[in-house]
C-alpha positions, 0 to 999 in steps of 0.5 A, a space after each residue: 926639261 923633256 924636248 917638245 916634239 916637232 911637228 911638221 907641217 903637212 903642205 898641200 899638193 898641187 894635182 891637175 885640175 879636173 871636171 866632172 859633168 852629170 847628166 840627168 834623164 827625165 826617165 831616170 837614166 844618168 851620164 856621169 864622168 868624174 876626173 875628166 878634162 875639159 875636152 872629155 866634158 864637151 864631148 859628154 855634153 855635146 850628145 849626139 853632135 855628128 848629126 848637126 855637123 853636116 848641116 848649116 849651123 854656127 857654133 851659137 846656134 848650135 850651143 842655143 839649140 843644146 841649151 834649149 833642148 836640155 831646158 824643154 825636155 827636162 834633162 839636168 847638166 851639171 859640171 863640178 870643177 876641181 881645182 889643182 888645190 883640190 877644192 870643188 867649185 859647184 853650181 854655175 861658178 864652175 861651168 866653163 865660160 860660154 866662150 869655151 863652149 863655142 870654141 870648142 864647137 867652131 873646132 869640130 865644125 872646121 874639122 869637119 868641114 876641112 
């Protein structure tokens, strides 16, 4: 009677979960960022934000100000989450909570105002 071969079993890696954040021009030009941390996302999304630090804003109004800025001019954002699994989260699921977004503002605004 002949051995039946052994298989092993392949097991899933665990990597350090990334995001990746697009951003789409309404005159074709892109911003793209692959395998980044959270931080790196903010720093792309948050385009241009030294010129509001010095001025008078909360971390909401200055998320408010981005959000509606993005809408009105027609600029697309788009952020994937990649899990430790390796599984890719799309759409709105994987944005980071707004709570992220305004504590990593209010950060920059103490840095800037200590």
């Amino acid at each position: 009677m002949p051995k039946k071969g052994i298989t092993k079993a392949i097991m899933p890696t665990k990597i350090p979960p990334v995001w990746q954040i697009g951003i789409l021009f309404p005159d074709g030009k892109k911003i793209s960022k692959p395998k980044c941390t959270l931080n790196e996302v903010f720093n792309t999304y948050f385009i241009g934000l030294d010129k509001y630090l010095n001025k008078d804003f909360t971390a909401e109004e200055l998320f408010e100000k981005y959000k509606n800025t993005f809408s009105s001019k027609g600029i697309k954002v788009v952020i994937h989450y990649i899990d430790s699994w390796g599984h890719k989260w799309i759409g709105k699921v994987a944005w980071p909570k707004e709570s992220k977004f305004i504590e990593y503002l209010n950060k920059r605004l103490n840095e800037n105002y200590s």
